[in-house]
mmCIF file of the N, C-alpha and C atoms, coordinates in Angstrom:
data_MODEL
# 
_entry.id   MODEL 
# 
loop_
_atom_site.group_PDB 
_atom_site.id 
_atom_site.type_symbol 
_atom_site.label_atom_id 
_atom_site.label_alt_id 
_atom_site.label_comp_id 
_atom_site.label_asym_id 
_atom_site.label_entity_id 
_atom_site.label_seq_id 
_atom_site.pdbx_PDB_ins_code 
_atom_site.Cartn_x 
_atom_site.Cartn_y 
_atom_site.Cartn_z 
_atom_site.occupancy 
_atom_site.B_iso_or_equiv 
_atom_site.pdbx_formal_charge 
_atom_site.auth_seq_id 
_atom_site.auth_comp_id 
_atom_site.auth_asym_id 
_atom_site.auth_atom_id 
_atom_site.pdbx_PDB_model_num 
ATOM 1   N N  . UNK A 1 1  ? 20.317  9.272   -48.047 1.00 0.00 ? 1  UNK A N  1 
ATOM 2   C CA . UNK A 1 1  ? 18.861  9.174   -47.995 1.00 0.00 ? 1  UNK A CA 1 
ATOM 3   C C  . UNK A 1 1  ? 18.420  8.391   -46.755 1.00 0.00 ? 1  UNK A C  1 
ATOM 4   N N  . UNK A 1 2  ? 19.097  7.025   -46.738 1.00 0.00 ? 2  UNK A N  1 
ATOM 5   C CA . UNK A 1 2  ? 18.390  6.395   -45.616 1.00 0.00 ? 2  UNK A CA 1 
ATOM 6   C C  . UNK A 1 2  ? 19.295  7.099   -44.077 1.00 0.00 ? 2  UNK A C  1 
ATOM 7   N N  . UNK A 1 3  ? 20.668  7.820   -43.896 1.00 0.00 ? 3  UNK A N  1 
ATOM 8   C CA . UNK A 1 3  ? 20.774  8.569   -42.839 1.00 0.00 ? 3  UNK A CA 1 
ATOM 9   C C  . UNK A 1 3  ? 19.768  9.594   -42.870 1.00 0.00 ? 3  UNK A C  1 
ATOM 10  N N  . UNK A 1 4  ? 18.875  10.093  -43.568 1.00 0.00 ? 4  UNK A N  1 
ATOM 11  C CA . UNK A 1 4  ? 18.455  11.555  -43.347 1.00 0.00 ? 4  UNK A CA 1 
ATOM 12  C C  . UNK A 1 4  ? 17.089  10.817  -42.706 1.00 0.00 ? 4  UNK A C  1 
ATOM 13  N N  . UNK A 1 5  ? 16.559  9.513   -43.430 1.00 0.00 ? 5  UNK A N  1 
ATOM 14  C CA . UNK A 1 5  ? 15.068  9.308   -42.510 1.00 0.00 ? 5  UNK A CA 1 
ATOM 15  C C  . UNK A 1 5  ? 15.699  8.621   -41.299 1.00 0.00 ? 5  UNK A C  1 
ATOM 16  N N  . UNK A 1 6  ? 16.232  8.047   -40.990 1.00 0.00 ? 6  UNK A N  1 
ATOM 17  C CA . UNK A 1 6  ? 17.103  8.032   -39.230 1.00 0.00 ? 6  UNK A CA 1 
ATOM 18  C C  . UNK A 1 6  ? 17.217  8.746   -38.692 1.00 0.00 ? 6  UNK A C  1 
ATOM 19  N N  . UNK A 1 7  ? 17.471  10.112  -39.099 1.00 0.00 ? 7  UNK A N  1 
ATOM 20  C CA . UNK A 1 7  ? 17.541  11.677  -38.867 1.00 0.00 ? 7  UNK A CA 1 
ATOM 21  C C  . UNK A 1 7  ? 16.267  11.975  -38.092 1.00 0.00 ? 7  UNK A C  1 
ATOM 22  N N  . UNK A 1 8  ? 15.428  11.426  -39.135 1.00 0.00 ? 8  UNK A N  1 
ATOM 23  C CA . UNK A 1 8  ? 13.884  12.221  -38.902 1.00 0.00 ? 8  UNK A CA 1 
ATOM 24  C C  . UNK A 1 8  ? 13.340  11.532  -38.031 1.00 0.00 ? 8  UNK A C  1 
ATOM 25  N N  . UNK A 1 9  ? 13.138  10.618  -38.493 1.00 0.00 ? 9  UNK A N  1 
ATOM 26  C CA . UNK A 1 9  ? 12.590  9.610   -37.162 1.00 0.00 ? 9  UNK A CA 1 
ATOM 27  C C  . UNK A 1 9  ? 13.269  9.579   -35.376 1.00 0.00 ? 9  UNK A C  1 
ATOM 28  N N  . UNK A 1 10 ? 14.242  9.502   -35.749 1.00 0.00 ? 10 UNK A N  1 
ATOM 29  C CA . UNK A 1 10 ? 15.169  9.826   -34.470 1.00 0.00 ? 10 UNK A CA 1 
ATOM 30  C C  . UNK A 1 10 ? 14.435  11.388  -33.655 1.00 0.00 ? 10 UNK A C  1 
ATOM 31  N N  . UNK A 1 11 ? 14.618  12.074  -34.298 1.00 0.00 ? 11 UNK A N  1 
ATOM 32  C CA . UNK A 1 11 ? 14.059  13.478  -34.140 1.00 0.00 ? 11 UNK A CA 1 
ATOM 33  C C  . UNK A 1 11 ? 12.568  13.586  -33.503 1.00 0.00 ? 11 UNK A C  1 
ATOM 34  N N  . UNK A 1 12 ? 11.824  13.280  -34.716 1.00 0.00 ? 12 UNK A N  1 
ATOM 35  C CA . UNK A 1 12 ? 10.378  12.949  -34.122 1.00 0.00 ? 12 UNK A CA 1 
ATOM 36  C C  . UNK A 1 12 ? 9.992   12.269  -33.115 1.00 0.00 ? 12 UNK A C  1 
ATOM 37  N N  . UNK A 1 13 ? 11.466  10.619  -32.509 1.00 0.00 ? 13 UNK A N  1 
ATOM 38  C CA . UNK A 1 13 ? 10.635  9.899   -31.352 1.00 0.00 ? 13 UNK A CA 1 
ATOM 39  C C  . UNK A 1 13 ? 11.282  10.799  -30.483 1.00 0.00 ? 13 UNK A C  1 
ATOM 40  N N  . UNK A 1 14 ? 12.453  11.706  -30.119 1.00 0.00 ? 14 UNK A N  1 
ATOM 41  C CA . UNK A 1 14 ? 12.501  12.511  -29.485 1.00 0.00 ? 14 UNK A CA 1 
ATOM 42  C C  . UNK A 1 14 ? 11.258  13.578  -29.011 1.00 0.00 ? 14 UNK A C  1 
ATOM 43  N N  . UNK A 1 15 ? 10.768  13.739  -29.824 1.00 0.00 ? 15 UNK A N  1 
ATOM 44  C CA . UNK A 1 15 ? 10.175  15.247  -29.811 1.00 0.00 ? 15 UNK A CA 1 
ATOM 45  C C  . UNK A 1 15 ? 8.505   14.605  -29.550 1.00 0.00 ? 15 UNK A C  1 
ATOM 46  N N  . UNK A 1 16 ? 8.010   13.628  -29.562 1.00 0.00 ? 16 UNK A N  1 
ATOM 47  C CA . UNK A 1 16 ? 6.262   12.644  -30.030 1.00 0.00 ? 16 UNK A CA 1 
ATOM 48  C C  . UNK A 1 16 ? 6.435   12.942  -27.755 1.00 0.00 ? 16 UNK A C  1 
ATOM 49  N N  . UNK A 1 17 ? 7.289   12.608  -27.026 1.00 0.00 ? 17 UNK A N  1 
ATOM 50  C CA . UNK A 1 17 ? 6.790   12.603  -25.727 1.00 0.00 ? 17 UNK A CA 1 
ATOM 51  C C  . UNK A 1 17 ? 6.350   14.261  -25.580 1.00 0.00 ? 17 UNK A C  1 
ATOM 52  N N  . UNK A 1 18 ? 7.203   15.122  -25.785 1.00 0.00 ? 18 UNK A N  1 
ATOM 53  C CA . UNK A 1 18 ? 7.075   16.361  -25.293 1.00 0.00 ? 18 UNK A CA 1 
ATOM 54  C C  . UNK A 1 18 ? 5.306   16.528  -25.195 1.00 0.00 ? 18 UNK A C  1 
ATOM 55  N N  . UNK A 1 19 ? 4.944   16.406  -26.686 1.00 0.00 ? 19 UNK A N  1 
ATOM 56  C CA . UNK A 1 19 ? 3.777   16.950  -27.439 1.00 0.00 ? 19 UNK A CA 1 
ATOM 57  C C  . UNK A 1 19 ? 2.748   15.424  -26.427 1.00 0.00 ? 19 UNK A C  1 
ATOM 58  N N  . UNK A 1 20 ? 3.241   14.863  -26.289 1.00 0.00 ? 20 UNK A N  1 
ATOM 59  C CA . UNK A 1 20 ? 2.651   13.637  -25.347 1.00 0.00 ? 20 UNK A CA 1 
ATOM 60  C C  . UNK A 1 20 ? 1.912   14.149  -23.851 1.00 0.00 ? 20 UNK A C  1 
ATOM 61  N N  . UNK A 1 21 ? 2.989   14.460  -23.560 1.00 0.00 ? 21 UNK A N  1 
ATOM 62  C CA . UNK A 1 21 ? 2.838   14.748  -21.585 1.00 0.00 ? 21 UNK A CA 1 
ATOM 63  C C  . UNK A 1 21 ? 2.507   16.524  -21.652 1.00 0.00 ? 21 UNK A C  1 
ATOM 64  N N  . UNK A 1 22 ? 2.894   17.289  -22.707 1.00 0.00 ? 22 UNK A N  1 
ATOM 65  C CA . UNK A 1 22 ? 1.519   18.264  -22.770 1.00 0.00 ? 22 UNK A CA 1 
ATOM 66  C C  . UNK A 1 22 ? 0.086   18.418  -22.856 1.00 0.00 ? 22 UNK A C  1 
ATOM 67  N N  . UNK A 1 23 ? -0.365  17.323  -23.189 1.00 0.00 ? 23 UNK A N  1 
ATOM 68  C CA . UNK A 1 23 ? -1.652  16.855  -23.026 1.00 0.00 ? 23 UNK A CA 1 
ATOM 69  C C  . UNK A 1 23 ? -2.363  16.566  -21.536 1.00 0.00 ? 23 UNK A C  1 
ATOM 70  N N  . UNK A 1 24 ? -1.020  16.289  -20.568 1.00 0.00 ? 24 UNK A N  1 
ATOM 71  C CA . UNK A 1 24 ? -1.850  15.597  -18.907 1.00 0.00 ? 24 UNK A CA 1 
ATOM 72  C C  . UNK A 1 24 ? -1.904  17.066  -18.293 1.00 0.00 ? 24 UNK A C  1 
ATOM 73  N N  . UNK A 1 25 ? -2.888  16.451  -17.193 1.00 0.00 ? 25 UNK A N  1 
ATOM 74  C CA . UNK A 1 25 ? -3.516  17.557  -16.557 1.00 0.00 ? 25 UNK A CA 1 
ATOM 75  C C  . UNK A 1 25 ? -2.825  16.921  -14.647 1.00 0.00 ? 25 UNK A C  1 
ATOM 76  N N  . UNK A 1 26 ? -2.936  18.471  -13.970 1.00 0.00 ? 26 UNK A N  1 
ATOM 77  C CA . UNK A 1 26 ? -2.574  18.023  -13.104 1.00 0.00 ? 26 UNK A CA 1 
ATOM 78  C C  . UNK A 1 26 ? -3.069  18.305  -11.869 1.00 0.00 ? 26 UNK A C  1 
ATOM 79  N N  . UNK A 1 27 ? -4.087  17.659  -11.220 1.00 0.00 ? 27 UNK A N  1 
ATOM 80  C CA . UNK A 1 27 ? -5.234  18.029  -10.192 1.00 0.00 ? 27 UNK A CA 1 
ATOM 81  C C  . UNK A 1 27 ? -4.785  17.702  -8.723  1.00 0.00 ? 27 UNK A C  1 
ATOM 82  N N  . UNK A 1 28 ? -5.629  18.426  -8.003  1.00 0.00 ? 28 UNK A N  1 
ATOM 83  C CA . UNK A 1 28 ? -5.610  18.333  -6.527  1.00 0.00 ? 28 UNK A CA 1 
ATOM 84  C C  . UNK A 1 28 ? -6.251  17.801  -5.646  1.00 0.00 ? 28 UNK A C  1 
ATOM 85  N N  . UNK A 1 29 ? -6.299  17.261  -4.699  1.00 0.00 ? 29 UNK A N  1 
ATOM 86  C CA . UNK A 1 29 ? -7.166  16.394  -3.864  1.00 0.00 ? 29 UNK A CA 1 
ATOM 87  C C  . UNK A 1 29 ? -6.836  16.684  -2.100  1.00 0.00 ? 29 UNK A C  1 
ATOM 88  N N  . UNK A 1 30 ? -8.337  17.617  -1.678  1.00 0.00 ? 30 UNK A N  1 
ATOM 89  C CA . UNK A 1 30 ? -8.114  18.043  -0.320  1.00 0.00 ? 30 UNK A CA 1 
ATOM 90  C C  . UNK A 1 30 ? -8.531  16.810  0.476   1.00 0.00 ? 30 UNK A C  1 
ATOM 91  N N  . UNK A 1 31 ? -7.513  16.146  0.739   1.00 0.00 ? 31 UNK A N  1 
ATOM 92  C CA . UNK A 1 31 ? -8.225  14.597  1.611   1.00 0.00 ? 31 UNK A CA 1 
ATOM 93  C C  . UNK A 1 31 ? -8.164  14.650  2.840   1.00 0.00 ? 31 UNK A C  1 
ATOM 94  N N  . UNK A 1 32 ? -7.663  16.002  3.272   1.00 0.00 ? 32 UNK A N  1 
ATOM 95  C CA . UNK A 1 32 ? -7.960  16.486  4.479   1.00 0.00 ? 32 UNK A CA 1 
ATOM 96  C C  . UNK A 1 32 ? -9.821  16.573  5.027   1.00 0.00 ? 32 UNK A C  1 
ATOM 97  N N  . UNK A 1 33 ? -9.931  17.350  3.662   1.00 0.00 ? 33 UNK A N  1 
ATOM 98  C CA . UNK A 1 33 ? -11.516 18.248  3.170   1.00 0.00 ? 33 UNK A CA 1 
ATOM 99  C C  . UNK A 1 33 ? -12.680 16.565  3.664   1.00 0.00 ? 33 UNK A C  1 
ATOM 100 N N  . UNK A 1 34 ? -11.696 16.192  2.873   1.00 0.00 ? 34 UNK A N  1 
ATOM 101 C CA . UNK A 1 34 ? -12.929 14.749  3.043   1.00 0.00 ? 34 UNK A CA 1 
ATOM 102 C C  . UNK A 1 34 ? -13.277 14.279  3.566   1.00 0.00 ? 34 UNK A C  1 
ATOM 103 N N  . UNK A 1 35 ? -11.940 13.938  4.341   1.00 0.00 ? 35 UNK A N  1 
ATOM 104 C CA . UNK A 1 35 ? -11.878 12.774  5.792   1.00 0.00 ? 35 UNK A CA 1 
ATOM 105 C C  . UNK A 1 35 ? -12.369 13.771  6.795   1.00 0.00 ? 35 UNK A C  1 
ATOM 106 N N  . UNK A 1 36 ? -12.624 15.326  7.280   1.00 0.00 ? 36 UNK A N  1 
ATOM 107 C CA . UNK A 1 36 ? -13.616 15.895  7.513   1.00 0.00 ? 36 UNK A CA 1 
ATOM 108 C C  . UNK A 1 36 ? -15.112 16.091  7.233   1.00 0.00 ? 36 UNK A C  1 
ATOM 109 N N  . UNK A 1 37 ? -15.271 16.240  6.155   1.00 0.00 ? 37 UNK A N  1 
ATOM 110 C CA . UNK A 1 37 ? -16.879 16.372  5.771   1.00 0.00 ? 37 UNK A CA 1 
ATOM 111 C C  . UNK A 1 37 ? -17.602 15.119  5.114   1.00 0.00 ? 37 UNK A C  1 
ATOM 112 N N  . UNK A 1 38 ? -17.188 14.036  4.937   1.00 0.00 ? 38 UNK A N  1 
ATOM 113 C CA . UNK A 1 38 ? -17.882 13.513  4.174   1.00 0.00 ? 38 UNK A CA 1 
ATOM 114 C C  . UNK A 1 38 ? -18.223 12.133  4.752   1.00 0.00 ? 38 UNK A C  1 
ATOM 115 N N  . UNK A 1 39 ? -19.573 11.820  5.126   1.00 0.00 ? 39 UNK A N  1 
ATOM 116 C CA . UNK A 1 39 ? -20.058 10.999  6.510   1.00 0.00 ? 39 UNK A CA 1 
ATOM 117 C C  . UNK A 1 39 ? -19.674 9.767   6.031   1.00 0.00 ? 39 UNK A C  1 
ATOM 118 N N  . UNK A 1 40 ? -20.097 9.335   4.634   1.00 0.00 ? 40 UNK A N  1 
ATOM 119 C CA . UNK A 1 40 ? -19.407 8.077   4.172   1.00 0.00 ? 40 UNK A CA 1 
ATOM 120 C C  . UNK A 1 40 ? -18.076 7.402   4.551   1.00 0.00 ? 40 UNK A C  1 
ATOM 121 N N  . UNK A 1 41 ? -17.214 8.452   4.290   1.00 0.00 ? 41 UNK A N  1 
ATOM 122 C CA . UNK A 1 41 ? -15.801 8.356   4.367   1.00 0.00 ? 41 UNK A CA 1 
ATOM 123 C C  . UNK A 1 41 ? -15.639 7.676   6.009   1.00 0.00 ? 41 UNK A C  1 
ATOM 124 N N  . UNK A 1 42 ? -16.111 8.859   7.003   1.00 0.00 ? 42 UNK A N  1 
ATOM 125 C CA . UNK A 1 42 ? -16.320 8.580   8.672   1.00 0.00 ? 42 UNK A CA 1 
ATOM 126 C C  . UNK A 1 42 ? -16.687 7.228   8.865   1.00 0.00 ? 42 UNK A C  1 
ATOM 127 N N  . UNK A 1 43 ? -17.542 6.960   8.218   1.00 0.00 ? 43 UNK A N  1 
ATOM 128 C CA . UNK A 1 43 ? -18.413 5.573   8.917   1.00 0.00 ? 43 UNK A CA 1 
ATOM 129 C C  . UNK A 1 43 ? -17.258 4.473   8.062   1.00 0.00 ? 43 UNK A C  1 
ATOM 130 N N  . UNK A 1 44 ? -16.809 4.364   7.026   1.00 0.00 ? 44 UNK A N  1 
ATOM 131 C CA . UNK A 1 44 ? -16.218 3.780   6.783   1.00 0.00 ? 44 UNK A CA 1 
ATOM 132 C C  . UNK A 1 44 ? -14.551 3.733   7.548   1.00 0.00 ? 44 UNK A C  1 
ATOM 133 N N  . UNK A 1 45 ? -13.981 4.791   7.977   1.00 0.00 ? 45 UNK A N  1 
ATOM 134 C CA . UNK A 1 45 ? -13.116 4.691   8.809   1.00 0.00 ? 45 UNK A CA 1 
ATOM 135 C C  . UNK A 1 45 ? -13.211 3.980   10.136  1.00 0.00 ? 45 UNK A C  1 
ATOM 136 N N  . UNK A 1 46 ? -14.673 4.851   10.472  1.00 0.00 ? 46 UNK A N  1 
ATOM 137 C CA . UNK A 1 46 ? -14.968 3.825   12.108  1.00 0.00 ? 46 UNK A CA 1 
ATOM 138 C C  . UNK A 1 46 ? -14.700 2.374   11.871  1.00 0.00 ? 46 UNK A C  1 
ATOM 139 N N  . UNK A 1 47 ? -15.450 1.767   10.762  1.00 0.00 ? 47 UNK A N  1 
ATOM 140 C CA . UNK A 1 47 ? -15.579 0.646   10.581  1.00 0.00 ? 47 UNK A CA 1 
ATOM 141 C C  . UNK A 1 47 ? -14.294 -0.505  10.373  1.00 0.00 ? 47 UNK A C  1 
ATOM 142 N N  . UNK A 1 48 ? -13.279 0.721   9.561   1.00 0.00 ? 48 UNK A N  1 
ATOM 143 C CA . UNK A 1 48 ? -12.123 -0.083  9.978   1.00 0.00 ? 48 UNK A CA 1 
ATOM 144 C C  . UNK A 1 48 ? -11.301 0.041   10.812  1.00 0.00 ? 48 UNK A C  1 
ATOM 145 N N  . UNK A 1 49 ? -11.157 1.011   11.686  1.00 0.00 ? 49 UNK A N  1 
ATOM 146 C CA . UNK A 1 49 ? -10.810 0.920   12.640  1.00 0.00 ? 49 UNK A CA 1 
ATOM 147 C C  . UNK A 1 49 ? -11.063 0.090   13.846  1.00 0.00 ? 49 UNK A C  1 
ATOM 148 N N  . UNK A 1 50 ? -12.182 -0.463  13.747  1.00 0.00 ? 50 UNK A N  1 
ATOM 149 C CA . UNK A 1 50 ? -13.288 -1.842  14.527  1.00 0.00 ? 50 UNK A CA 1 
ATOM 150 C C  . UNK A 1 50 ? -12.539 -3.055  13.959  1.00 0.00 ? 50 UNK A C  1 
ATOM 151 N N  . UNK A 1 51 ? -12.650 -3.020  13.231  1.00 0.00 ? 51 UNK A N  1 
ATOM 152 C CA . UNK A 1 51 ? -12.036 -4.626  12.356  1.00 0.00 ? 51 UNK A CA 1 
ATOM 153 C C  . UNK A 1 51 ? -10.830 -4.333  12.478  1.00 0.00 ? 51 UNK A C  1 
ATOM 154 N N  . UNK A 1 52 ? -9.806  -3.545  12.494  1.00 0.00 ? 52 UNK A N  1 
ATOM 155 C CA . UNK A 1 52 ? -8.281  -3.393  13.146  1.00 0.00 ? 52 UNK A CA 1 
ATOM 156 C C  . UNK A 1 52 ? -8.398  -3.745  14.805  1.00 0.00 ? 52 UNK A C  1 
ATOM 157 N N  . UNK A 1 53 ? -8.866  -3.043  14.912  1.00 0.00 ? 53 UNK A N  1 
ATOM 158 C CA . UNK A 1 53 ? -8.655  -3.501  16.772  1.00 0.00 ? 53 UNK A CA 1 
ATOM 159 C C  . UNK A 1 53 ? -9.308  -5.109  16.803  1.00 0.00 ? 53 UNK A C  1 
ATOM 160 N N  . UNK A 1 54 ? -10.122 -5.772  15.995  1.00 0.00 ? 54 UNK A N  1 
ATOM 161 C CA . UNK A 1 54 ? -10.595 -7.228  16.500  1.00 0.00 ? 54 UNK A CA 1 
ATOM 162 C C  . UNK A 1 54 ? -9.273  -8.009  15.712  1.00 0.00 ? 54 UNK A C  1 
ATOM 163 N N  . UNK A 1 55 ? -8.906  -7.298  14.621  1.00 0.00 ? 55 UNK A N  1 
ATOM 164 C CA . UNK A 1 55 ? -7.418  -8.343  14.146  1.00 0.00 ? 55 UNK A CA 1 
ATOM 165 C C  . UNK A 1 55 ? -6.408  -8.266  15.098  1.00 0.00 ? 55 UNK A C  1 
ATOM 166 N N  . UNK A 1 56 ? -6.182  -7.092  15.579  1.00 0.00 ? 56 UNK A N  1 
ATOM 167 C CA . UNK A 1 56 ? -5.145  -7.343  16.225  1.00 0.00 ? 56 UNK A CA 1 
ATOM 168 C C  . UNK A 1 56 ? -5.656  -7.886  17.926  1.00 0.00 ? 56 UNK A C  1 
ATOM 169 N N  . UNK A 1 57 ? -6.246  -7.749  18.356  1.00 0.00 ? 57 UNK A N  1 
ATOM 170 C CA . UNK A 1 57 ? -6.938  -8.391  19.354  1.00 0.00 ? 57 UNK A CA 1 
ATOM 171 C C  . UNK A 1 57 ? -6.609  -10.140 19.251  1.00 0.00 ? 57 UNK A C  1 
ATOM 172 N N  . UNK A 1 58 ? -7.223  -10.506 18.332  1.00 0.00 ? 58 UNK A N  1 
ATOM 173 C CA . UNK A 1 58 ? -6.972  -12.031 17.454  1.00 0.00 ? 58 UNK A CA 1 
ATOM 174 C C  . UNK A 1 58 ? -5.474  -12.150 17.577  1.00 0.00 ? 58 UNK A C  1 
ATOM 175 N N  . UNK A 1 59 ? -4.638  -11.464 16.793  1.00 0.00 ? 59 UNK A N  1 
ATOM 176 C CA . UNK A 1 59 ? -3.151  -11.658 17.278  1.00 0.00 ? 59 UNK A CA 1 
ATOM 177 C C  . UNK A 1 59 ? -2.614  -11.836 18.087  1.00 0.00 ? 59 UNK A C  1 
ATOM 178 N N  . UNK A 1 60 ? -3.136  -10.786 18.653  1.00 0.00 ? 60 UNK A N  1 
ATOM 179 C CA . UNK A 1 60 ? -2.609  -10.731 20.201  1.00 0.00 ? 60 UNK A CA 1 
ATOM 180 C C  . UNK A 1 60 ? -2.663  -12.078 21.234  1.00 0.00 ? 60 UNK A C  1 
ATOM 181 N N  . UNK A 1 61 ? -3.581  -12.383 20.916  1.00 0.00 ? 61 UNK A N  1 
ATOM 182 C CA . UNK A 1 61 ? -4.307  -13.867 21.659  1.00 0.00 ? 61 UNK A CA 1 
ATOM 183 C C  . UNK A 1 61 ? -3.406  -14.668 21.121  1.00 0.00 ? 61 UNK A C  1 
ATOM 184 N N  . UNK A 1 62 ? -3.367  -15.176 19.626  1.00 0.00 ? 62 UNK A N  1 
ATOM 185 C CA . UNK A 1 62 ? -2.167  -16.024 19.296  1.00 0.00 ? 62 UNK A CA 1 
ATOM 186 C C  . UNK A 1 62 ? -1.329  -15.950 19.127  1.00 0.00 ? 62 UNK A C  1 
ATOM 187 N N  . UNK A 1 63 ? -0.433  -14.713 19.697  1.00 0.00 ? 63 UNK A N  1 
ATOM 188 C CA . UNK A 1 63 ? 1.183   -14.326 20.026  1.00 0.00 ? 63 UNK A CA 1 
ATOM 189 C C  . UNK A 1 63 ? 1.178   -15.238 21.311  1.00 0.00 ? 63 UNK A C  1 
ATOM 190 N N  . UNK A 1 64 ? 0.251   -15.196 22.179  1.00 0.00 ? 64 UNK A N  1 
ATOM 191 C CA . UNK A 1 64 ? 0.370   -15.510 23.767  1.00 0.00 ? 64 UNK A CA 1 
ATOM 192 C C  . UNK A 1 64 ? 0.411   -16.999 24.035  1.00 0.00 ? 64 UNK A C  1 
ATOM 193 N N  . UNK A 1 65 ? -0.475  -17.384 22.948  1.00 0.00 ? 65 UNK A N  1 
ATOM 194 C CA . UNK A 1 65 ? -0.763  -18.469 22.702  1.00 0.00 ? 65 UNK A CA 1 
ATOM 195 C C  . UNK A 1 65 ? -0.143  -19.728 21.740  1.00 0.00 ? 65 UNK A C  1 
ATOM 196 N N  . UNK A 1 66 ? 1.000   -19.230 21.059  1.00 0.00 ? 66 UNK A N  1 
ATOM 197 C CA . UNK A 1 66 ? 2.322   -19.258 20.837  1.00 0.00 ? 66 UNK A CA 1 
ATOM 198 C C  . UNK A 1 66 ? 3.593   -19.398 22.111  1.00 0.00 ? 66 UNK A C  1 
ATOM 199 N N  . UNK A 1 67 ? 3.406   -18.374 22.602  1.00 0.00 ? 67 UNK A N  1 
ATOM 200 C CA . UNK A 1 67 ? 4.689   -18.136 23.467  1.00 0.00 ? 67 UNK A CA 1 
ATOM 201 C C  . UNK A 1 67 ? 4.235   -19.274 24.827  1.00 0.00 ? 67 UNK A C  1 
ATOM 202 N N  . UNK A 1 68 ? 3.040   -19.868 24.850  1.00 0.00 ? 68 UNK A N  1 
ATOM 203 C CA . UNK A 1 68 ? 2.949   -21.001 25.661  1.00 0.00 ? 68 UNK A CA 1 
ATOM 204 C C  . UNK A 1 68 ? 3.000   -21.901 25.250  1.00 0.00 ? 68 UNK A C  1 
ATOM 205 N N  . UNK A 1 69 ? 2.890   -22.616 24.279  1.00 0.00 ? 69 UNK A N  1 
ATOM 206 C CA . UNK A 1 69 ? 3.512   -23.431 23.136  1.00 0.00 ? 69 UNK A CA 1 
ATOM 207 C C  . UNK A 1 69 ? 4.676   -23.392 23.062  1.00 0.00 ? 69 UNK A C  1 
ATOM 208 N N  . UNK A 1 70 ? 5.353   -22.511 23.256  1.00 0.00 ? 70 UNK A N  1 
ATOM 209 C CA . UNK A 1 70 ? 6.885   -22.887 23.027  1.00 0.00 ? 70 UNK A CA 1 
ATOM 210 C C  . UNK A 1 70 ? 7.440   -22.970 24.568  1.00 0.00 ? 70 UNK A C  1 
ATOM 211 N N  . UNK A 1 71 ? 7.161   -22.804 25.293  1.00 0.00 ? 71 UNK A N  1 
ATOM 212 C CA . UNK A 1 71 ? 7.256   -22.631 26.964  1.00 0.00 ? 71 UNK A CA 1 
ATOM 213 C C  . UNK A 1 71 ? 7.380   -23.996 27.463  1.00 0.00 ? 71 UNK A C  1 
ATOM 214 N N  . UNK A 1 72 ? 6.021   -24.689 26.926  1.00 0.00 ? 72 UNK A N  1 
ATOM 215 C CA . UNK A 1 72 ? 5.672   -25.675 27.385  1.00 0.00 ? 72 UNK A CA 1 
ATOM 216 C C  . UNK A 1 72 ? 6.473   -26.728 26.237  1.00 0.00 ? 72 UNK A C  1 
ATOM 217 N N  . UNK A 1 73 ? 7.225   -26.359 25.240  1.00 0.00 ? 73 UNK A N  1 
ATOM 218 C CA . UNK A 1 73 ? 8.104   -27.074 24.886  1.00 0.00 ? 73 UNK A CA 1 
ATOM 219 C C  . UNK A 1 73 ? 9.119   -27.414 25.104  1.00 0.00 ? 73 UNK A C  1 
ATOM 220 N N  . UNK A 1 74 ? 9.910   -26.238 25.658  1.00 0.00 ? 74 UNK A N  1 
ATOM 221 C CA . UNK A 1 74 ? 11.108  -25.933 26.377  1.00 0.00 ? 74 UNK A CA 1 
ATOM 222 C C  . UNK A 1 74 ? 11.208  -26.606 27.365  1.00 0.00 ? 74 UNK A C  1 
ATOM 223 N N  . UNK A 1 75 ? 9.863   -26.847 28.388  1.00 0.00 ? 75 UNK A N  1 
ATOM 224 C CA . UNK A 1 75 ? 9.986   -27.208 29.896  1.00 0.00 ? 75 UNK A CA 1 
ATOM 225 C C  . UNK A 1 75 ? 10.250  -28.576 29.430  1.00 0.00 ? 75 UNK A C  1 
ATOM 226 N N  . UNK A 1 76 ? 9.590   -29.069 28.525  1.00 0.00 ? 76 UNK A N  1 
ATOM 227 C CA . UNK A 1 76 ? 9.547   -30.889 28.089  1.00 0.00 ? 76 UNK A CA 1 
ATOM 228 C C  . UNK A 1 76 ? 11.173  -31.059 27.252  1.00 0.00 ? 76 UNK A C  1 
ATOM 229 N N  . UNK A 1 77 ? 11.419  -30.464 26.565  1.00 0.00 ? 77 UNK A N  1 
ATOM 230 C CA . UNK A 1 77 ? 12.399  -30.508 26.633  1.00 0.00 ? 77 UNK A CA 1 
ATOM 231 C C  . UNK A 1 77 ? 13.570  -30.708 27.211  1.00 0.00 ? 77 UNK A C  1 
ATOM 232 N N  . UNK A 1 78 ? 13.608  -29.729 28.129  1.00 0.00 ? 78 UNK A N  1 
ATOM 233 C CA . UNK A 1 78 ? 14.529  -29.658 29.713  1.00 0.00 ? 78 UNK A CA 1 
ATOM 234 C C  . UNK A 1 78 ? 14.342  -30.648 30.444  1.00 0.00 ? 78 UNK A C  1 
ATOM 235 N N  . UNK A 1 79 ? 13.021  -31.445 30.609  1.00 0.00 ? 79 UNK A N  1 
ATOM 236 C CA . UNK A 1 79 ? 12.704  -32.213 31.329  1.00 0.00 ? 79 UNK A CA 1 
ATOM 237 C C  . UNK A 1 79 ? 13.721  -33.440 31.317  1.00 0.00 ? 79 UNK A C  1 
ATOM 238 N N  . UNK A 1 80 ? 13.346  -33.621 29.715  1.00 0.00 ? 80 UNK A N  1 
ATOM 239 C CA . UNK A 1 80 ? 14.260  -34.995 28.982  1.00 0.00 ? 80 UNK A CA 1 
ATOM 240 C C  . UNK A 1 80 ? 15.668  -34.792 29.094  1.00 0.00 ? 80 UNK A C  1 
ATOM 241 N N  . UNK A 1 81 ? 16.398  -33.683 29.166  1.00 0.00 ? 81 UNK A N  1 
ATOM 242 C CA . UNK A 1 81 ? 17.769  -33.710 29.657  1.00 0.00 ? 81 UNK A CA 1 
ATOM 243 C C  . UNK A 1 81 ? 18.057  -34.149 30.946  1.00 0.00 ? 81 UNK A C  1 
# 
């Protein structure tokens, strides 16, 4: 008796996904379509593309500004040897 409801149950949690993931649906998205036609999308790209070029701009400045910092550590360094 109690192997046969182990049986069943076993069976059923097998079988509860099938009847599960027959239920989802499975859709498409032309984001090609979008990022073409849809002005929102545009202006919002411009926009980050603006704020990308001023971050990395910003970086850029304190990569340089770094690498003279350490330059000018090195030389003091060397100095003291």
């Amino acid at each position: 008796m109690i192997r046969k409801t182990i049986t069943t149950v076993g069976i059923m949690a097998m079988i509860l996904p099938i009847f599960l993931t027959a239920q989802n649906k499975i859709g498409f998205v032309q984001s090609d379509r979008i990022r073409a036609e849809y002005e929102e999308f545009k202006d919002a790209e411009a926009q980050l593309q603006m704020e990308y070029r001023q971050v990395n701009a910003q970086y850029n400045k304190m990569v340089v500004e770094l690498d003279s910092i350490k330059q000018a550590l090195n030389y003091t360094a060397d100095k003291r040897n």
